[in-house]
MMTF fields as JSON, N, C-alpha, C and O atoms, coordinates in Angstrom:
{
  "mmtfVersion": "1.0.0",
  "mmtfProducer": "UNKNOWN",
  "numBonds": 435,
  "numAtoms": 436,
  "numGroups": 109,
  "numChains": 1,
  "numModels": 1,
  "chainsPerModel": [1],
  "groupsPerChain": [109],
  "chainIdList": ["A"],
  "bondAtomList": [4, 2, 8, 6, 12, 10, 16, 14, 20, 18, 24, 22, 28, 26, 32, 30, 36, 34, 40, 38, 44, 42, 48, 46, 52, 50, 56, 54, 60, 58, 64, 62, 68, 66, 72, 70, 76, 74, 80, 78, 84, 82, 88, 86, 92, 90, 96, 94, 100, 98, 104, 102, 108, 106, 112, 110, 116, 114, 120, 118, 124, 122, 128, 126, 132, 130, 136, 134, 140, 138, 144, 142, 148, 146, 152, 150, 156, 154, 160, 158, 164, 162, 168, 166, 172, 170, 176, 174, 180, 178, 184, 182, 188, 186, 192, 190, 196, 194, 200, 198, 204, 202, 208, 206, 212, 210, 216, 214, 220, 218, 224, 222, 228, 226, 232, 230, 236, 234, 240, 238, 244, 242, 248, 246, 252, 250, 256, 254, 260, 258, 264, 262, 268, 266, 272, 270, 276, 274, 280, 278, 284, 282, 288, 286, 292, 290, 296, 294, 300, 298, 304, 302, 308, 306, 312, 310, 316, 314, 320, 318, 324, 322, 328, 326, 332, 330, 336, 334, 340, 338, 344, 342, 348, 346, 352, 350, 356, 354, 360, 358, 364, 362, 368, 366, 372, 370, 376, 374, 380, 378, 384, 382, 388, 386, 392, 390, 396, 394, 400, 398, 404, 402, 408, 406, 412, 410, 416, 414, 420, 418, 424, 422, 428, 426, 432, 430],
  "bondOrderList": [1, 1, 1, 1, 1, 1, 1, 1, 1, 1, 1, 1, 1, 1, 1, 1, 1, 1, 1, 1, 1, 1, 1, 1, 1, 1, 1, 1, 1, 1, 1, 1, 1, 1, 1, 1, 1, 1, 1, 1, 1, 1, 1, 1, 1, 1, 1, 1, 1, 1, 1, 1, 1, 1, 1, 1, 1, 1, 1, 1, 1, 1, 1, 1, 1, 1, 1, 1, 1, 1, 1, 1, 1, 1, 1, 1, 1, 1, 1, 1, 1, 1, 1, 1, 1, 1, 1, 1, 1, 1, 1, 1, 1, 1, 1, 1, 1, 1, 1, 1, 1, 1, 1, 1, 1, 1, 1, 1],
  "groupList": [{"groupName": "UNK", "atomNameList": ["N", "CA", "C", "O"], "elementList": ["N", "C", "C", "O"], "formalChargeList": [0, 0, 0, 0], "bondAtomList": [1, 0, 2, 1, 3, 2], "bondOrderList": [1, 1, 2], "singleLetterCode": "X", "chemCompType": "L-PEPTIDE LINKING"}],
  "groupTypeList": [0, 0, 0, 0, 0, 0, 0, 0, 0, 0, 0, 0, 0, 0, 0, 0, 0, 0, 0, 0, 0, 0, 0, 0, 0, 0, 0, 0, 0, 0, 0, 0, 0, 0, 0, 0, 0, 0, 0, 0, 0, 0, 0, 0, 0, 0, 0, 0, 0, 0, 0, 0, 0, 0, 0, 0, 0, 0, 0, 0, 0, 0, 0, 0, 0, 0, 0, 0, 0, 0, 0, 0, 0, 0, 0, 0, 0, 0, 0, 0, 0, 0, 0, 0, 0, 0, 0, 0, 0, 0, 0, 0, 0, 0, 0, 0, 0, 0, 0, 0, 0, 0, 0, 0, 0, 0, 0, 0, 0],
  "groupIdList": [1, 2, 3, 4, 5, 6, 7, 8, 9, 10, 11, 12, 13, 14, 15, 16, 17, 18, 19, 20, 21, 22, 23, 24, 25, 26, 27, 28, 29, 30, 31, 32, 33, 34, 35, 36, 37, 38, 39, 40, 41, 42, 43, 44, 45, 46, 47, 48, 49, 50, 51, 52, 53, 54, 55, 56, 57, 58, 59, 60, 61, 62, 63, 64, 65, 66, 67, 68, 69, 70, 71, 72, 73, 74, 75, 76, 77, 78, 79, 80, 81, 82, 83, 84, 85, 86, 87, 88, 89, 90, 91, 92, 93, 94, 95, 96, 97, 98, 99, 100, 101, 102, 103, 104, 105, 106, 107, 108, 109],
  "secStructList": [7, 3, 3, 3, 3, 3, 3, 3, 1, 1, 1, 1, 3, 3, 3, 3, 3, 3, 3, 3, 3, 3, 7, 7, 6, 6, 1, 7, 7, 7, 7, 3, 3, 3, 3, 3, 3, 3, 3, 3, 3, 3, 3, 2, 2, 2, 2, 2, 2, 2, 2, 2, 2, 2, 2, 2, 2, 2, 2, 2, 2, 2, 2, 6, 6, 1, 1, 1, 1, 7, 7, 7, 7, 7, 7, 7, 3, 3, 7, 1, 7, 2, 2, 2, 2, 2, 2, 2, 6, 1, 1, 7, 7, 7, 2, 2, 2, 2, 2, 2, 2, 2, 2, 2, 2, 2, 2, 2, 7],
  "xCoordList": [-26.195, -26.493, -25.188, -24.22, -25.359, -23.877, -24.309, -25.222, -23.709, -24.602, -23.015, -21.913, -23.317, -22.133, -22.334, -23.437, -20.998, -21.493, -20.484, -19.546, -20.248, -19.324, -18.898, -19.466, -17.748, -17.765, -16.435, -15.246, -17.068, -16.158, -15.979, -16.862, -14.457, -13.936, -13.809, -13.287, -14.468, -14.37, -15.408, -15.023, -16.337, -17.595, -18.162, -17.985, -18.996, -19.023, -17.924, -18.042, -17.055, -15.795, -14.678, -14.546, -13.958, -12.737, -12.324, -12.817, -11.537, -10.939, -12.216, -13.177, -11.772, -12.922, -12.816, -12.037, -13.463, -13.338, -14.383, -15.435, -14.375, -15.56, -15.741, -14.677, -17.015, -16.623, -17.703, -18.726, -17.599, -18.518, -18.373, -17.382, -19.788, -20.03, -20.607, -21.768, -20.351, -21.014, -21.25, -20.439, -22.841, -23.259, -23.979, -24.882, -23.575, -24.262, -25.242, -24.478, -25.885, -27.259, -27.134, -27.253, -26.759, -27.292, -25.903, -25.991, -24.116, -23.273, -22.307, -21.227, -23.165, -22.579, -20.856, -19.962, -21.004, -19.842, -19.332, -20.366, -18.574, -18.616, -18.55, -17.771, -19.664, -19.352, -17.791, -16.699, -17.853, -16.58, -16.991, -18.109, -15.891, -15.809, -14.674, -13.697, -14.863, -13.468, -14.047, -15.032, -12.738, -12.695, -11.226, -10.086, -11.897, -10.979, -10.999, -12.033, -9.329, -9.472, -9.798, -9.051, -10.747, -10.803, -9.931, -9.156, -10.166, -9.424, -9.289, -10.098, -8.369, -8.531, -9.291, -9.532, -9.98, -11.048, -12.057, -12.155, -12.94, -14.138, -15.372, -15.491, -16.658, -17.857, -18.497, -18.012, -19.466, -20.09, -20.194, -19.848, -21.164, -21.726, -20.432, -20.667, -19.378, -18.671, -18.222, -18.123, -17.888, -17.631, -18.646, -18.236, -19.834, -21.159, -21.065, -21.347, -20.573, -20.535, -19.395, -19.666, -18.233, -17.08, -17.77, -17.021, -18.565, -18.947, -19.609, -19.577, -20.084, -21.271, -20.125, -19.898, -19.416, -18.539, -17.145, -16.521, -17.097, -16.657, -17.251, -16.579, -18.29, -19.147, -19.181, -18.794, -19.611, -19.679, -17.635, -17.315, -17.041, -15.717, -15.433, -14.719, -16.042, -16.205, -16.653, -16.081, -17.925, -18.573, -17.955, -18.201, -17.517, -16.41, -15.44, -15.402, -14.687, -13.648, -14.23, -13.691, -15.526, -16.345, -16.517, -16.145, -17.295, -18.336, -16.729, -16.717, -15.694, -14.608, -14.102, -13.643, -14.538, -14.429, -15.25, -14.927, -16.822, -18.048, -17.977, -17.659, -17.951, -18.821, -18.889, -19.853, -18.073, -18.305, -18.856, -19.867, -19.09, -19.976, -21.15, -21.93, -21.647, -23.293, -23.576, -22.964, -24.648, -25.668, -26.347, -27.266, -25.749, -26.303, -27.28, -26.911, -28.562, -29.202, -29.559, -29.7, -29.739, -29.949, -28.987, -28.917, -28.363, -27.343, -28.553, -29.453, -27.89, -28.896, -27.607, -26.967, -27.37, -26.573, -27.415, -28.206, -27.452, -27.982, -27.481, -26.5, -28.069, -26.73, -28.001, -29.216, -27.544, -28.397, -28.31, -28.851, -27.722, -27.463, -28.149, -27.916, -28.937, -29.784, -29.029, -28.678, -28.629, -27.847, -26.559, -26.182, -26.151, -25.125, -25.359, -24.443, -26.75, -27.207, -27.796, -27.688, -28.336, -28.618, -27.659, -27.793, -26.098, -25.157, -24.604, -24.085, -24.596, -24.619, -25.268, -24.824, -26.437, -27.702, -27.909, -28.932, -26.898, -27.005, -25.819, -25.01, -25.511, -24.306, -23.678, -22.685, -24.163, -23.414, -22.532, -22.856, -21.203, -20.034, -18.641, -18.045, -18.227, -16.979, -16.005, -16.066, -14.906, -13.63, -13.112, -12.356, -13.308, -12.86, -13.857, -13.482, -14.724, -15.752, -15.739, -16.109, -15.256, -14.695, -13.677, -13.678, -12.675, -11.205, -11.63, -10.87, -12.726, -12.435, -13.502, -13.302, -14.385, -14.951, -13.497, -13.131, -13.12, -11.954, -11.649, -12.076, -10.673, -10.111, -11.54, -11.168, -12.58, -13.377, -13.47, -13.331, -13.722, -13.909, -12.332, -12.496, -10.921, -9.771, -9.557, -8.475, -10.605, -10.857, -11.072, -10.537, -12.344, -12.919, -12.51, -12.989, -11.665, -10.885, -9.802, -9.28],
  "yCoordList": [2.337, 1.688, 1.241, 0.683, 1.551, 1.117, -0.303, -0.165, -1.079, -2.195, -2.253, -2.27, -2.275, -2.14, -3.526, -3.97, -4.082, -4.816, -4.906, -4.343, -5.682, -5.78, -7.019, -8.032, -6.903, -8.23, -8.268, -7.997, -8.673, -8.736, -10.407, -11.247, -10.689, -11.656, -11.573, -10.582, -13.005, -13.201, -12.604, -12.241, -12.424, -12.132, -10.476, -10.014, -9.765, -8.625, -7.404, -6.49, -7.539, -6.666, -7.927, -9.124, -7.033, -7.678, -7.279, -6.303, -7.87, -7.212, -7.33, -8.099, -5.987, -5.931, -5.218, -4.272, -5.362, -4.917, -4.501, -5.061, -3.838, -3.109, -3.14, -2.829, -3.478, -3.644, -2.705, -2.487, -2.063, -1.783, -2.094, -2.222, -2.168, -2.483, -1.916, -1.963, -0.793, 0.138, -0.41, -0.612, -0.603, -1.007, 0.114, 0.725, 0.399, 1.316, 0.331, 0.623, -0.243, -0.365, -0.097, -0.889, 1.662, 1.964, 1.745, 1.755, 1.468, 2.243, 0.503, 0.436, -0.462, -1.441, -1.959, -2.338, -1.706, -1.884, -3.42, -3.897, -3.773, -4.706, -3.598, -2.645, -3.966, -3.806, -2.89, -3.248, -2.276, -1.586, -1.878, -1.567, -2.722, -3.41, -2.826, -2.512, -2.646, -1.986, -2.993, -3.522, -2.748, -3.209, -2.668, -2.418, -2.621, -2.025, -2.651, -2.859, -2.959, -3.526, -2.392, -1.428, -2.255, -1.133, -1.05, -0.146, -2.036, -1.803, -3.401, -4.32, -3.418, -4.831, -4.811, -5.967, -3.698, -3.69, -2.646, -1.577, -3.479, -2.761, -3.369, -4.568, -2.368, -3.1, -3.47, -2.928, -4.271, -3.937, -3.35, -3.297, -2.168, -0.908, 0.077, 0.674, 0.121, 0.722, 0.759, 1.621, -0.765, -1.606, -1.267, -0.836, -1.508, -1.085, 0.035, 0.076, 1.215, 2.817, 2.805, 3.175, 2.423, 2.638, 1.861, 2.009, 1.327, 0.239, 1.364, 1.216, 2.28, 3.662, 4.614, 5.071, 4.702, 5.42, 5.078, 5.931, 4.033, 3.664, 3.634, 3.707, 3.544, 3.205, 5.126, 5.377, 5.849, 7.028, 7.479, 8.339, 6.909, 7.239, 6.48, 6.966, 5.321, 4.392, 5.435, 5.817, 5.757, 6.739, 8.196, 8.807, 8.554, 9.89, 9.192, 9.531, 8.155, 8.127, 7.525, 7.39, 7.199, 6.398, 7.888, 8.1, 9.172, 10.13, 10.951, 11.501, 10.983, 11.419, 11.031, 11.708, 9.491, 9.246, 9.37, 9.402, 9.455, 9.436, 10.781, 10.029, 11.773, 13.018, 13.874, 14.639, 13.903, 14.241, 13.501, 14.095, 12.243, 11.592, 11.222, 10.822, 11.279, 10.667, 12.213, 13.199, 11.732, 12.816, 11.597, 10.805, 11.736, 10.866, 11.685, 12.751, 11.188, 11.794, 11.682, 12.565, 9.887, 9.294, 8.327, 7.154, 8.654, 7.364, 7.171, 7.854, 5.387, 4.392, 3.752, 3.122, 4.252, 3.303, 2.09, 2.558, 0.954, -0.18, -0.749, -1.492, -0.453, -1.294, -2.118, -1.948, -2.669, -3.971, -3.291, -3.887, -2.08, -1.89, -0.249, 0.833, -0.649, 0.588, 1.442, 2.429, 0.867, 2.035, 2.823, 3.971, 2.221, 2.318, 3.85, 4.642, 3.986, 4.839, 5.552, 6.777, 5.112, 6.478, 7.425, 8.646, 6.36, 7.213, 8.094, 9.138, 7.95, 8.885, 10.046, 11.176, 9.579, 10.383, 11.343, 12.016, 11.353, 12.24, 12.792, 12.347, 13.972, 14.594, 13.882, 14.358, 12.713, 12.252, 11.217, 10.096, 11.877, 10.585, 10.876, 11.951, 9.561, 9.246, 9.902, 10.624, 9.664, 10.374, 9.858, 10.58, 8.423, 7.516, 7.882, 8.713, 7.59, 7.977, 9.96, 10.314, 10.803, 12.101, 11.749, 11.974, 11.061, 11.062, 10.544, 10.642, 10.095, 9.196, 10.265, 10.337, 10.88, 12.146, 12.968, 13.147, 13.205, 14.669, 13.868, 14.201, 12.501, 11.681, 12.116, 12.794, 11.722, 11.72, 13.165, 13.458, 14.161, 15.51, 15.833, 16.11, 15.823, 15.84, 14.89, 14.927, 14.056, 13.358, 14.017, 14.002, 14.764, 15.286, 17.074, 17.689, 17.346, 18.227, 18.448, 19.55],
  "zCoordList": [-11.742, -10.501, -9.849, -10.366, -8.825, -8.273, -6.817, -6.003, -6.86, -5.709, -4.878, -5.425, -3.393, -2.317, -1.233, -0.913, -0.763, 0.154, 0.615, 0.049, 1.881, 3.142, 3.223, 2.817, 3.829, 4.58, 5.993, 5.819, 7.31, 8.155, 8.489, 8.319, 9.064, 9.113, 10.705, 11.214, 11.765, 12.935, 13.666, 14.777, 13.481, 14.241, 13.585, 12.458, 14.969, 14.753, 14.577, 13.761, 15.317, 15.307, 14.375, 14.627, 13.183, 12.854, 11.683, 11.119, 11.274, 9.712, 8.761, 8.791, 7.666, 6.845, 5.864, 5.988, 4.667, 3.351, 2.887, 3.197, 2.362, 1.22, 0.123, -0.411, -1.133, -2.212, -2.958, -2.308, -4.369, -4.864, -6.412, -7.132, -6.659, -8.377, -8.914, -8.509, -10.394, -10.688, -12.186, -13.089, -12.122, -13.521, -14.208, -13.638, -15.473, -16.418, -17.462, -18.382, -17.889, -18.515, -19.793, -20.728, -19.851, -21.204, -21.782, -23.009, -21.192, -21.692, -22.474, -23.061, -22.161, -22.774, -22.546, -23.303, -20.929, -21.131, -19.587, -19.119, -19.225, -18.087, -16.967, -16.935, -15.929, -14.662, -14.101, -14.543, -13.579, -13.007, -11.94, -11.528, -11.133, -9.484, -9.021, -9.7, -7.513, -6.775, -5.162, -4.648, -4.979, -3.729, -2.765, -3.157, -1.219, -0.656, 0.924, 1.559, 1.518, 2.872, 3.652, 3.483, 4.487, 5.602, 6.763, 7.077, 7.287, 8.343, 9.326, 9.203, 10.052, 11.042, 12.118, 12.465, 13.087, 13.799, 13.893, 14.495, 12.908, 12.95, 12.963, 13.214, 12.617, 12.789, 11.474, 10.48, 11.309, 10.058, 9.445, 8.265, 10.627, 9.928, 9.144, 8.093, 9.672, 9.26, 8.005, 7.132, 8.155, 6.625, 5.314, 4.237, 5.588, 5.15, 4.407, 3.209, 5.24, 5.381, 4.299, 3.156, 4.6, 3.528, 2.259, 1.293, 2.017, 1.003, -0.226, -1.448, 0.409, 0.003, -0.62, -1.74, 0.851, 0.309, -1.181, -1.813, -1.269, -2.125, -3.45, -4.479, -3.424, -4.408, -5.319, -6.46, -4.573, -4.751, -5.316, -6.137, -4.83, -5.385, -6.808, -7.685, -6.898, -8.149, -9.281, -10.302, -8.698, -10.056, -10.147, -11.188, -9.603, -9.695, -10.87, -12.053, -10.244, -11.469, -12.809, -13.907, -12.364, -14.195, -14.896, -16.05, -13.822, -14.774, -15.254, -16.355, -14.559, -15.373, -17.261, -18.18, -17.074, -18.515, -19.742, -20.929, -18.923, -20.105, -19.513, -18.592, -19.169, -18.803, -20.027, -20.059, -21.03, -22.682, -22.941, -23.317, -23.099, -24.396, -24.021, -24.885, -22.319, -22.186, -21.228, -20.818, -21.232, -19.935, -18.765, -18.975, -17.839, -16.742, -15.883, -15.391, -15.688, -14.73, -13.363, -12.516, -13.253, -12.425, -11.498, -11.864, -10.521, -9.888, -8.837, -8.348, -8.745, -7.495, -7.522, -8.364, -5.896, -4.708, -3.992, -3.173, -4.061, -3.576, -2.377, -2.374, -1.427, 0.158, 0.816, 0.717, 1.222, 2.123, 3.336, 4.268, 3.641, 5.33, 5.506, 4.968, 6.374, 6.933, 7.167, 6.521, 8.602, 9.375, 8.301, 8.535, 7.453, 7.112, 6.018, 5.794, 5.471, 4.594, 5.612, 5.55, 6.446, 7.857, 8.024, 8.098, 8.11, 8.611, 7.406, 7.803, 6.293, 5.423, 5.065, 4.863, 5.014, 5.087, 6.423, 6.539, 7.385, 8.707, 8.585, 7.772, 9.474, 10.279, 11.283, 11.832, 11.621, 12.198, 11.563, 11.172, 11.531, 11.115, 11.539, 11.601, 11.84, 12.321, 11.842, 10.847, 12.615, 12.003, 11.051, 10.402, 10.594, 9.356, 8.422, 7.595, 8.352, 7.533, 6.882, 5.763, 7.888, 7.445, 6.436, 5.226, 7.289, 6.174, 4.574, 3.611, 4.539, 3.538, 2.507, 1.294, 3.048, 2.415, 1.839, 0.677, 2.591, 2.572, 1.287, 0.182, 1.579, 0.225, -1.384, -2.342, -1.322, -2.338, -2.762, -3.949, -1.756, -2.206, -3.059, -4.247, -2.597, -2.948, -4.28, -4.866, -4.726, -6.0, -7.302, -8.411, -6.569, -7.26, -7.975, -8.928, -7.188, -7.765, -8.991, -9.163]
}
């Protein structure tokens, strides 16, 4: 399970960070947390969006270490933000939100 959340500083638009927490259950081990500043003007949703996206880069570098010793079948991304899994879940995405794909796909290689 991986759980994601946001946070912007100064209203709707402003600096903002992303965090994610990827808990395994069966693998007995603490929580693996990351966190990352996004950017100084942005929106929630965005924040939100990198939050997913982070989260999904979290478990790339976890299934690198167990991928010999367990069989995972099931990942659950948890976000509090609609739009934010809309915007994943669609073709439509930003040019930040691209870069940061390109970065995860270039991970995963």
């Amino acid at each position: 399970m991986i759980f994601t959340d946001r946070s912007v500083l100064n209203g709707p638009v402003g600096c903002g960070s992303s965090a994610a927490v990827l808990y395994m259950p069966s693998n007995n081990t603490d929580p693996l947390i990351k966190s990352y500043l996004v950017g100084t003007s942005l929106t929630s949703e965005e924040s939100d969006t990198d939050a997913i996206l982070l989260g999904i880069d979290t478990l790339i570098d976890k299934f690198r270490d167990i991928s010999r010793k367990h069989t995972v079948k099931d990942v659950y991304i948890l976000s509090d933000s609609a739009s934010a899994i809309k915007t994943v879940d669609t073709d439509w995405l930003t040019h930040n939100i691209i870069q940061r794909l390109e970065l995860i796909f270039q991970h995963l290689e």
